[in-house]
N, C-alpha and C positions, 0 to 999 in steps of 0.2 A: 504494500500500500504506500502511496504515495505520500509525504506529507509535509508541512511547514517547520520551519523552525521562527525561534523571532522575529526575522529579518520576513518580512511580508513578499519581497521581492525574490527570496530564495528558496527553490523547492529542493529537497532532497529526496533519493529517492529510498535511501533507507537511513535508519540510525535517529531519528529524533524521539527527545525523550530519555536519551541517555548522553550526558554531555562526553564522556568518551568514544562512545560510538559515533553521536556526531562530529567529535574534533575529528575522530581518523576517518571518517569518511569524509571531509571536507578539506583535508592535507596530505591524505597517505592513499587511501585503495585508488587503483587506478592509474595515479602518479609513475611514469615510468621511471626505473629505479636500476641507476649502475654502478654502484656502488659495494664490491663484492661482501662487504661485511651484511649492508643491509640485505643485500640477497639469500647469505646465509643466514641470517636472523629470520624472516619470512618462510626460508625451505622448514628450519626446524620449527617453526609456530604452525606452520599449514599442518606438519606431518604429528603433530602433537594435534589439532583440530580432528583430525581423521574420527567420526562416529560423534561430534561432539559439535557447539554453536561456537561463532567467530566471538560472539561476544562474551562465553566463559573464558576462550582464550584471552581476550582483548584487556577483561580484567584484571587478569593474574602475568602481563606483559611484563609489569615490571618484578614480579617473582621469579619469573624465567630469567629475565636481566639478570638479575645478583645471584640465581643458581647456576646459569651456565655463565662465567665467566663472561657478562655482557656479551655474548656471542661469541666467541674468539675460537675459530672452528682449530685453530694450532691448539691451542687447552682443552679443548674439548674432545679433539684427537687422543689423547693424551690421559684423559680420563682411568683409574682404573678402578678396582671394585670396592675401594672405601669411597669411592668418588660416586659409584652406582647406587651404593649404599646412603648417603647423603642424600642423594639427590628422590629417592624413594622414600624418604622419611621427614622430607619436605613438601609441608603440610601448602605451601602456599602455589603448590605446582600441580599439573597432573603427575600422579604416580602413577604409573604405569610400564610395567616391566619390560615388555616390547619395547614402547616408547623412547623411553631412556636407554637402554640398547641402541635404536636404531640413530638416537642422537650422535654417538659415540663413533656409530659405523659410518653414520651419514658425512660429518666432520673430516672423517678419516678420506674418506669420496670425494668430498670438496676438495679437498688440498690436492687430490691427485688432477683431479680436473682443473685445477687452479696452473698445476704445473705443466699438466700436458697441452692446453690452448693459450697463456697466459694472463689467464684470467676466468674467475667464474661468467662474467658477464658476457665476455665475447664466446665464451660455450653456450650458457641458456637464451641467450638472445636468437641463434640462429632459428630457432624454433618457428619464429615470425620472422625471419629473413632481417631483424633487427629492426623493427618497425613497430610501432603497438597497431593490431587489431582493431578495427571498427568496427560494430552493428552497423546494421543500417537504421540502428535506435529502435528496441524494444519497450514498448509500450506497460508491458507487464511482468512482475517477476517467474509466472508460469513460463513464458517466450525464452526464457535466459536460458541458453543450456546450463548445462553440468559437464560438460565435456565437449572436445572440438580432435580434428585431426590432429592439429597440433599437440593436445595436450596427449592425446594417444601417444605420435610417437616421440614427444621428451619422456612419459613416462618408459615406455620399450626401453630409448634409450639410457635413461637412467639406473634404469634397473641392471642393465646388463652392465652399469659401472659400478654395482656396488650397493646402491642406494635402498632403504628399507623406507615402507610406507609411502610409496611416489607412484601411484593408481592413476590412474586418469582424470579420474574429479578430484585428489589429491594437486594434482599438478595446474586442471584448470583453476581450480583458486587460487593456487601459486599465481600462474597469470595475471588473475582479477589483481590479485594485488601488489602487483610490484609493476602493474602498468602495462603486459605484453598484449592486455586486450582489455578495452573499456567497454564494459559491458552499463553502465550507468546506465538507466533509462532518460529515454529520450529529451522527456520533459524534466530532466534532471539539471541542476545550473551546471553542472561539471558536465554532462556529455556532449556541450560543443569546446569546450572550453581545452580538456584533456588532450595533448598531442604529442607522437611522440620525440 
């Protein structure tokens, strides 16, 4: 559903009503993003979202911050099983055993892929030929997929580097949110706005 925030002249098409949610959907989803720390901080918040709402994640962002080492995918690499252990017994994160695992493995993935293209950006971006995606403006959130060819094959290819929890609607909200595809609705202030 579509809706207002105070600003009379500004519609959003999600997030109002919670000023976190409206801050980051008004500076961050969508926002195209190459900056490989922020890209790994988004991989492991998507792949911690997996079965779960943006906005439990969105809450506990800055729990995630000060347990994994404000993203820093070299410490997180690096991680070992007092560290797994910590991080399961921290009440302000999801715990989940998978999860935290695949943080660890994922980290590990990043850094090779960091090394092998020289950079995480100029790997994930190819996805979209380096461009962000457009609707042709969907109207409703029913319209939006959950998934695109693209996100199919970054997830194929991700997985066969390593990667844990990187599904295909996994990776399409990767997208949404690091900017490789603006799915904002149409009547949204950011869907002409957004480019990349």
């Amino acid at each position: 559903m579509v809706g207002k925030n105070s600003d009379p002249t500004l519609i959003r098409c999600w997030g109002d009503g919670d000023p976190l949610m409206e801050a980051y959907h008004d500076t961050e989803w969508g926002v195209p993003v190459h900056d490989d720390r922020t890209l790994f901080e988004f991989l492991l918040l998507d792949h911690f979202q997996a079965g779960l709402s943006w906005r439990t994640i969105l809450h506990k962002r800055e729990n995630f911050r000060r347990a994994f080492d404000n993203f820093d995918p070299r410490r997180i690499a690096d991680y070992n099983d007092a560290d797994r252990k910590r991080l399961l017994a921290d009440q302000g994160i999801i715990r989940n055993v998978a999860k935290v695992n695949a943080a660890v493995t994922n980290a590990a993935a990043f850094l090779r892929v960091q090394e092998e293209f020289g950079s995480f950006d100029r790997y994930i971006w190819r996805f979209t030929d380096y461009r962000t995606l457009r609707s042709a403006g969907y109207g409703t959130w029913e319209e939006v997929p959950v998934s695109s060819p693209a996100s199919d094959a970054m997830s194929r290819d991700l997985k066969t580097r390593g990667f844990k929890f990187v599904g295909t609607v996994t990776c399409y909200a990767y997208m949404q949110s690091i900017g490789m595809v603006n799915d904002h609705l149409r009547n949204c202030f950011l869907y002409a706005r957004i480019r990349s």
